[in-house]
N, C-alpha and C positions, 0 to 999 in steps of 0.2 A: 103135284107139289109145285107150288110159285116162286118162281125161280126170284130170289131178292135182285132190286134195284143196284147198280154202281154207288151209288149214293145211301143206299138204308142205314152200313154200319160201320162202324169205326175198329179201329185196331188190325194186325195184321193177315189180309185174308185175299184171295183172287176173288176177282169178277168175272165171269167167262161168261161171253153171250154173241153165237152166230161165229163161234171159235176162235175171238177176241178177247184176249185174255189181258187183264190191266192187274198189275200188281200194287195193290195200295200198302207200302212200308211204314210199319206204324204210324197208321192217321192219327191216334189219336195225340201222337207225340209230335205234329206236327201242326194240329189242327183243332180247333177245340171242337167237339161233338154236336150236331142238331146248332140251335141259330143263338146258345148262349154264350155268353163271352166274348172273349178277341182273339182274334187270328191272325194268321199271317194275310198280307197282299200279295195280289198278282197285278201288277201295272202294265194293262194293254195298251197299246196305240193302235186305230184302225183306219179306214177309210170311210166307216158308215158314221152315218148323220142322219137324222131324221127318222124316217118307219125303219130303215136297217141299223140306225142305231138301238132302238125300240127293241126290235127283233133280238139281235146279238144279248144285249138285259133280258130280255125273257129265257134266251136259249141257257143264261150261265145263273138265271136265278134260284133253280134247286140245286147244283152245285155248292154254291154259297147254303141255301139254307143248313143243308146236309154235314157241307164239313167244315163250316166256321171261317172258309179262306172268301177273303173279301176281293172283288173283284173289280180295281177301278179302271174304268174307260173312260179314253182318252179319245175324241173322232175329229177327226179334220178332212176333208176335202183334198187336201196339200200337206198328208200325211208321209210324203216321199222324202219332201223336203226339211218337214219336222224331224224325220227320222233321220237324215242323213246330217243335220245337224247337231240330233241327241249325241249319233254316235261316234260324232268331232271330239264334242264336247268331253267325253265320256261316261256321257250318263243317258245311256237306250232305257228305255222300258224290257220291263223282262221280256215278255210276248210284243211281236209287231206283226201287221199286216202288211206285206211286202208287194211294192208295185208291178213286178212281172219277176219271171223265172230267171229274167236277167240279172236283176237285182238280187234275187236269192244265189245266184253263180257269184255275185260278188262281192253280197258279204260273208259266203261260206270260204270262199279263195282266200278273202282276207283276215279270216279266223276271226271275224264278229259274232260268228251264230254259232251256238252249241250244238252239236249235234242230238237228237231226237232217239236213236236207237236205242238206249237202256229206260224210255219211256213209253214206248210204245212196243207192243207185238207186234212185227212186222210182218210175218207168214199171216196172219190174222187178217191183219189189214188187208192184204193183199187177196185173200180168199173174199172180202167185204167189196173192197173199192176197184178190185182188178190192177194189175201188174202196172199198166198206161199211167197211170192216177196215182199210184208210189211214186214210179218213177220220175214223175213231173216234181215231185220235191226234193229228190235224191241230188246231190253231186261229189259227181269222186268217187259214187258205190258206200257215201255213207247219208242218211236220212235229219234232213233239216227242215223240212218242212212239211203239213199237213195242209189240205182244204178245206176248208169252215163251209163254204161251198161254191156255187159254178151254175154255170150258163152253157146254154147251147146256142150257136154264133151262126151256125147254118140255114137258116129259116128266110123262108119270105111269106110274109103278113098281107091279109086283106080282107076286108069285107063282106061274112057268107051274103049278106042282102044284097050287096051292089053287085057282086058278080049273078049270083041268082038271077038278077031282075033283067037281065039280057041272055039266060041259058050259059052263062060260060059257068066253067071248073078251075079249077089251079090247074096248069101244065107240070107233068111228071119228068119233061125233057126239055133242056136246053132249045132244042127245037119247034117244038110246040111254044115254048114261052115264046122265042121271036116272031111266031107267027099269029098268036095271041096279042102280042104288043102293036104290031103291025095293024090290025083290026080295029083294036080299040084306039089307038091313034087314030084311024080314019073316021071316027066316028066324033073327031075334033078333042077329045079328052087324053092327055099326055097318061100315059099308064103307070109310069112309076112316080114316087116321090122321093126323095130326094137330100139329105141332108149333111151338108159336112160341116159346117163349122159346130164347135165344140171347145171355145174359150183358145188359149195356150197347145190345146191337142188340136187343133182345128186340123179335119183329113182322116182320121180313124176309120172313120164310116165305110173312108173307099177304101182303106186296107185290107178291110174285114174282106169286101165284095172280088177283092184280086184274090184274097188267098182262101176265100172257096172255091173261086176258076178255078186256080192253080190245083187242088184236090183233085175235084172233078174232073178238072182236064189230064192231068199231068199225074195223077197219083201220089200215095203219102211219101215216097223215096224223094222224087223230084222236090217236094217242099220243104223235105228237112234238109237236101243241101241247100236248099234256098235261103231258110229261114237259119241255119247254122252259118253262112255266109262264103259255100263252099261251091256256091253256084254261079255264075255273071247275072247280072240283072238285065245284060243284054246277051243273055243265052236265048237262043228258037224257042225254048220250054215260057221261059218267063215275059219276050216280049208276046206271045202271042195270046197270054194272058188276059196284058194290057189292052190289049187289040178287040181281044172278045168283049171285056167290060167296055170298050171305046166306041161299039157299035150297040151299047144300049146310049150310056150316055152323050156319045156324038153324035147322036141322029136328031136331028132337029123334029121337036116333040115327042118324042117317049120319054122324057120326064118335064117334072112340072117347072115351070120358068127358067128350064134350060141350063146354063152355067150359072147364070145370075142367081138365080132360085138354089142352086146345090152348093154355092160356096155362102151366101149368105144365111140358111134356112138351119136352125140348129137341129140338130142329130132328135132330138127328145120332143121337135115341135114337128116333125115334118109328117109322120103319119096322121095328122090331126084331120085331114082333108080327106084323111080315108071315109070320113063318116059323116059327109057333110050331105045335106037332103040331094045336092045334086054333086055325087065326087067329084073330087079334083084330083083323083089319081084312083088308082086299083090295087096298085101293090106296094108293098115297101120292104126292102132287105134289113133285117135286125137281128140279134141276139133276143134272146127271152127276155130279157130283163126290161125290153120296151113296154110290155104289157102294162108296168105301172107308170109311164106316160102316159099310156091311151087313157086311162083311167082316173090319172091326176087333170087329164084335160076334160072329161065328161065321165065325171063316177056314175053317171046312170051306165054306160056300157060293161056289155054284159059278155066274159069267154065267151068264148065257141058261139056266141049267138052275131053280136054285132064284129067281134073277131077272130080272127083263127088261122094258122100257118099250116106252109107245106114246107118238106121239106128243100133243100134247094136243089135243083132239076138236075137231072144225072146228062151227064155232058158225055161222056166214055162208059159206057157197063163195067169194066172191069173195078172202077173205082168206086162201085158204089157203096154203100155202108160206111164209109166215113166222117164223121162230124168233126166241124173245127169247134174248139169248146174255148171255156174259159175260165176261170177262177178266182177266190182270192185267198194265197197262201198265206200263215199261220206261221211266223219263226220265233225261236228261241234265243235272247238274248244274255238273258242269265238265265241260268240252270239252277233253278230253287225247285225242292220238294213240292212246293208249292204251286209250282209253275208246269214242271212236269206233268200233274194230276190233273192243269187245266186243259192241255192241251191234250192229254190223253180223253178225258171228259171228251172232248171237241170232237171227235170223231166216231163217238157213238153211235147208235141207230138212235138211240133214247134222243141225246143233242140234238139229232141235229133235225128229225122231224119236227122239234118246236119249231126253228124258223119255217122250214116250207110251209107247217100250216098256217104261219100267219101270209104267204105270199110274195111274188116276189126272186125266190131263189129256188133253186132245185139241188138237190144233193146227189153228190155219184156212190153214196154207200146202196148199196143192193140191197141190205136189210131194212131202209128205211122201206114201209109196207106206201101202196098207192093210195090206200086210204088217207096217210098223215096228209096229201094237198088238198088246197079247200076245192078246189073244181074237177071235172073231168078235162081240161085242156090243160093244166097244168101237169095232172096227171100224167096225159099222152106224153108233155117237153118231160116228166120226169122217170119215164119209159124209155123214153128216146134214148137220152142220156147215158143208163145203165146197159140197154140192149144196142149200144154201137159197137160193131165189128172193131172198127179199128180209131181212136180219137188221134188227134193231132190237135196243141195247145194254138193259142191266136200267134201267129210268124213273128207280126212287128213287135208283140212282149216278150219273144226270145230275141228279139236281138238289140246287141248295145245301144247304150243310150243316143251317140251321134246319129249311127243308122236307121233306130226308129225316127226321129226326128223328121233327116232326109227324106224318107218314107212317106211321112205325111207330106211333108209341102210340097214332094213330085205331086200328090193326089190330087192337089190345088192347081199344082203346075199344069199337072193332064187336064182337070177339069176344065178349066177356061180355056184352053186350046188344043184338042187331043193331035193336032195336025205336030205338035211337037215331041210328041213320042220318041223319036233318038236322042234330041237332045236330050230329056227327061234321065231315059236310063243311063245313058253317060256318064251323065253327073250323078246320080248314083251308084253306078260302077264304080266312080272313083271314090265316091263315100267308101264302098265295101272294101277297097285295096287298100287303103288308108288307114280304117276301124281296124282289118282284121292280122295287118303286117305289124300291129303294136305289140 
């Protein structure tokens, strides 16, 4: 017997599928049936534009067909800012895409966001997405937000051909990578690339690359007092973090044009030299989501052929299995039936394989099957993903807005002179005593 779609029928009935159970309370009293007639809205605000806005429309377009609720999207680039002015103003959109889990700590503190729990199965969920992945939308022990979806932030990228074409491999250990970088440096070509500027966020890039040291090195305890604000930045744990990433980037040539090159070179342009006839780098540290740069810069490259990741080098054994990941969270601004049903929808296995097969994003629901990616390398990042021991979210989007800030422009600050390392953390020490005595 075939199990009916979340969408096939109207009036009041459960869905259950993979032990997720969505209670639709008389649709049809709330929604006009199939695509006749008018319905209610749901007014999202997001961050996608472009293929992810594209995506996000296809993901909520049998939704719509199904139960007549119209779904207008709204996407900005600078949808933090929109948003935090809608909700001056007093007029949020029901649904928003919420810039980090900080932001969800405080519009839920402030009673802007509805809570999620009489819309969602939450044991469901949690047998779906794993305990990690509730919890990152939860505060206070009640549920305000879901994933639409996520990234895997642990990775470093490079070229099967260009390493091929000299016998090397990806190094499995922090070790090996320095002694692999040390080689290919001698061989006159700087091995990493390199990029931090990124507009207004300019420094992200190196946060990423401190706090999968910090993992690696120091384990997931050390980074959530870290990244909770319960740690010094000039604790033993965290400067020597700094120190580790200081001896890729402060060694004169292991990346490409040095300070000059990783403060000017944007985050989205700098693996481009991975695939040049004769490289100008070997590696580069990113999140998944780089994939559609390399591609936006030469749509002939092809996964797993012209690129392809490892993951990032185990520094300590005992910390191994953990991925820093990353998201974009789904909040509730008004609590309409309507809106409920969207956001219930949004975490489907059904949902949310539409996007991954168009590209681009990986989902942490376990029921979406490997088949839904269009490649086998996508596949792998969306393997990875679901089969991590243990996840920890990106540090600097848990923490306040002054702090992340700080955060990046030490990055800048280190980059251009790593010799200034104490002062660096200093001055963010006193960011953190500052942020966190408020």
């Amino acid at each position: 017997m075939t199990r009916p779609s979340f969408l096939a029928r109207c009036g009041r009935q459960v869905w259950a599928r993979g032990g997720l159970a969505l209670l639709l309370v008389a649709l049809c009293g709330v929604a006009a049936c199939g695509t006749g007639g008018s319905g209610p809205v749901v007014h999202v605000l997001g961050t996608w534009t472009g293929s992810e806005q594209d995506a996000f429309l296809a993901m909520v377009a049998p939704f719509e067909r199904q139960t007549g609720i119209k779904v207008d999207y709204q996407g900005s680039r600078d949808s933090d800012t929109v948003l935090a002015d809608r909700v001056g103003n007093g007029t949020p959109p029901d649904l928003a895409v919420l810039a980090s889990p900080g932001k969800l700590v405080q519009y839920a503190r402030a009673g802007r966001l509805a809570p999620l729990d009489d819309a969602l199965d939450l044991p469901g969920m949690t047998k779906q997405y794993g305990s990690s992945w509730v919890q990152l939308g939860a505060v206070d022990g009640k549920q305000y937000a879901v994933f639409v979806k996520a990234s895997v932030k642990s990775l470093i990228w490079y070229s099967p051909k260009a390493l091929a074409a000299h016998g090397w491999t990806p190094p499995d250990s922090w070790d090996r990578l320095n002694a692999l970088d040390r080689l290919i440096a001698g061989s006159g070509v700087s091995p990493w690339c390199v990029g931090l500027e990124s507009s207004s966020a300019s420094g992200w890039p190196g946060t990423d690359w401190l706090e999968d040291i910090v993992l690696a090195q120091s384990g997931p305890d050390v980074y959530d007092q870290w990244a909770t604000g319960k740690l010094a930045w000039n604790s033993p744990q965290i400067k020597r973090a700094w120190q580790t990433w200081g001896d890729v980037i402060g060694t004169k040539g292991l990346v490409r044009g040095d300070a000059r090159g990783m403060l000017l070179t944007n985050f989205g342009a700098s693996g481009a030299s991975l695939f040049n006839a004769t490289p100008g780098c070997y590696f580069e540290h990113a999140a998944s989501f780089i994939t559609g740069y390399y591609q936006q810069t030469d749509p002939r490259l092809k996964a797993g052929e012209d690129f392809d990741f490892t993951r990032f080098p185990i520094i300590d054994q005992a910390f191994g299995g953990t991925e820093e990941v990353a998201g974009d969270l789904l909040g509730m601004f008004h609590s309409t039936a309507a809106a409920r049903q969207l956001i219930a929808y949004l975490t489907t296995p059904e949902a949310q394989r539409i996007w991954v097969a168009r590209g681009g994003a990986l989902s942490p629901n376990r029921e979406v099957p490997g088949t839904a990616y269009p490649d086998a390398l996508s596949r792998r990042l969306g393997q990875l993903l679901v089969d991590a021991r243990t996840v920890r979210f990106d540090a600097s989007d848990l923490m306040p807005d002054a702090m992340q800030s700080a955060f990046y422009q030490a990055v800048l600050s280190f980059a251009n002179d790593p010799s200034q390392l104490d002062t660096v953390l200093s001055d963010l020490e006193r960011v953190r005593t500052n942020v966190y005595a408020q």
